[in-house]
C-alpha positions as CSV (number, residue, x, y, z in Angstrom):
1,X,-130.5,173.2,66.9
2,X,-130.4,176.1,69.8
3,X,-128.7,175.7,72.5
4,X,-131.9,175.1,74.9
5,X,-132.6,172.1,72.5
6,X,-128.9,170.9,72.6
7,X,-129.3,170.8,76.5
8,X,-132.7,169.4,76.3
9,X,-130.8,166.0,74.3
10,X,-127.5,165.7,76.7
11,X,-129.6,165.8,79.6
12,X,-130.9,162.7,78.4
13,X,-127.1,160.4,78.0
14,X,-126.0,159.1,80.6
15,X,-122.4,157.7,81.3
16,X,-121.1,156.8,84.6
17,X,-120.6,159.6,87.0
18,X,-120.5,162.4,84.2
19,X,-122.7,164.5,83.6
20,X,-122.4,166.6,80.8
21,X,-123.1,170.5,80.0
22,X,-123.6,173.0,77.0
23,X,-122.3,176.3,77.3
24,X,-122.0,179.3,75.1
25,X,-119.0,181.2,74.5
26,X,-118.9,184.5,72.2
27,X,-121.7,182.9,70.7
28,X,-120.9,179.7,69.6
29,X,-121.8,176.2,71.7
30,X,-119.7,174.0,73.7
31,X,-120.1,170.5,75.3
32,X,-118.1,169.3,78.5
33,X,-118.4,166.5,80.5
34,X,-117.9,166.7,84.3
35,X,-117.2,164.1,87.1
36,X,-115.5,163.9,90.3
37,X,-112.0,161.9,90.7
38,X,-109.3,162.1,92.9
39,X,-106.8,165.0,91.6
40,X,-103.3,163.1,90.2
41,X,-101.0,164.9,92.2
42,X,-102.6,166.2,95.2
43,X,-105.3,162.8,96.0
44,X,-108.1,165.3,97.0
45,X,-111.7,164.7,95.8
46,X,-112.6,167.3,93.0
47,X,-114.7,168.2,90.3
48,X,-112.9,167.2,87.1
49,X,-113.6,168.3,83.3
50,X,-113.0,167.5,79.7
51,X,-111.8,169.3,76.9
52,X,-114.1,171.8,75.4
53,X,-116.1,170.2,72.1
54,X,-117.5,173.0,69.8
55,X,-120.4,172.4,68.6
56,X,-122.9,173.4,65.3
57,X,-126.4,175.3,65.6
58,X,-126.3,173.3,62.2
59,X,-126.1,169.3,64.0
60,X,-128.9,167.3,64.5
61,X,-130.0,165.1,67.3
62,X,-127.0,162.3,66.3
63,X,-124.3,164.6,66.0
64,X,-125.0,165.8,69.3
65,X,-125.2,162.7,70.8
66,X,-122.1,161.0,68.9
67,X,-119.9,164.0,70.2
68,X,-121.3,163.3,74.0
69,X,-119.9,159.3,73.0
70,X,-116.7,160.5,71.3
71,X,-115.8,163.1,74.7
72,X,-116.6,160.2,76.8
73,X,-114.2,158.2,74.8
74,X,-111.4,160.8,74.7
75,X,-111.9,161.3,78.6
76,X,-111.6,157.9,79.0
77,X,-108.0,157.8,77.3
78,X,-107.7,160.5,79.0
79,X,-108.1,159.2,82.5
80,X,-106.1,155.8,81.5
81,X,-102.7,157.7,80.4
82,X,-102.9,159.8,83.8
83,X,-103.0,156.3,86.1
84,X,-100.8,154.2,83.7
85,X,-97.6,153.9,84.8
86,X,-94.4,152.1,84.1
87,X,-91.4,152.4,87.0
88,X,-93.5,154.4,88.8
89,X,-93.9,157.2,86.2
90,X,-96.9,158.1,84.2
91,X,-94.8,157.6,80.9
92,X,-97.6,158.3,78.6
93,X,-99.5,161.1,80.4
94,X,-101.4,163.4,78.5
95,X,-99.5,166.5,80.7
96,X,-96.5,166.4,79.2
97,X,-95.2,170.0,77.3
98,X,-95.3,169.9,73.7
99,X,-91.9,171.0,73.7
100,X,-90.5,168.7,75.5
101,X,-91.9,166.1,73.6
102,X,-90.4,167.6,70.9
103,X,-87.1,167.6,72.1
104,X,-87.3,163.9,72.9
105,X,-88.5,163.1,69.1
106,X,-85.7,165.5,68.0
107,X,-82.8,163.1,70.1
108,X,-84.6,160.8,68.0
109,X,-84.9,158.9,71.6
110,X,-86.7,155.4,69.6
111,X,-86.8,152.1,70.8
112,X,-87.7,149.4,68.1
113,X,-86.8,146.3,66.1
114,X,-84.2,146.7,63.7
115,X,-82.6,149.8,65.0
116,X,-79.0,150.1,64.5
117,X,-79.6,148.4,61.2
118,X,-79.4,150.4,57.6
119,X,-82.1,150.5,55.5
């Protein structure tokens, strides 16, 4: 599939307020979907965007389409960790440095049933 046939097939999804946009970089194709939100730390009205989905020259019509659903469904996660909060905090925000995260896992920092117990 070329890319002008690839932007011939996403023009036709449609999903809320995105809209969504191949691109080529060094070559090789990319989908991203694009919509407008308030930013998460300043408020102000601006053009937001997902991750970048590579794409094949080698997919067919479904593929193409299926990757449009599955952005929309990673945005969506997306969007839900950044307003979900818990005390006030975005505890599960998809922000957070790998590192730190790390270092959180590492002070083996759990909460669960059965903790204290041996195994």
């Amino acid at each position: 599939m070329t890319i002008d046939e690839m932007r011939e097939v996403v023009a036709l999804i449609e999903y809320s307020d995105y809209t969504f946009e191949i691109f080529e970089n060094n070559g090789a194709p990319y989908l991203q979907g694009r919509y407008v939100e308030p930013d998460i730390v300043t408020g102000d009205l601006t053009d937001q965007h997902t991750r970048k989905w590579q794409l094949s020259e080698h997919m067919v019509k479904s593929e193409l389409v299926q990757t449009a659903l599955k952005c929309a469904l990673t945005s969506a996660e997306h969007r839900v960790r950044e307003h979900f909060k818990y005390r006030g905090q975005r505890i599960f925000g998809p922000h957070f440095d790998v590192d730190a995260l790390y270092d959180l896992a590492k002070a083996k920092r759990l909460d669960y049933r059965g903790k204290g117990k041996s195994a």
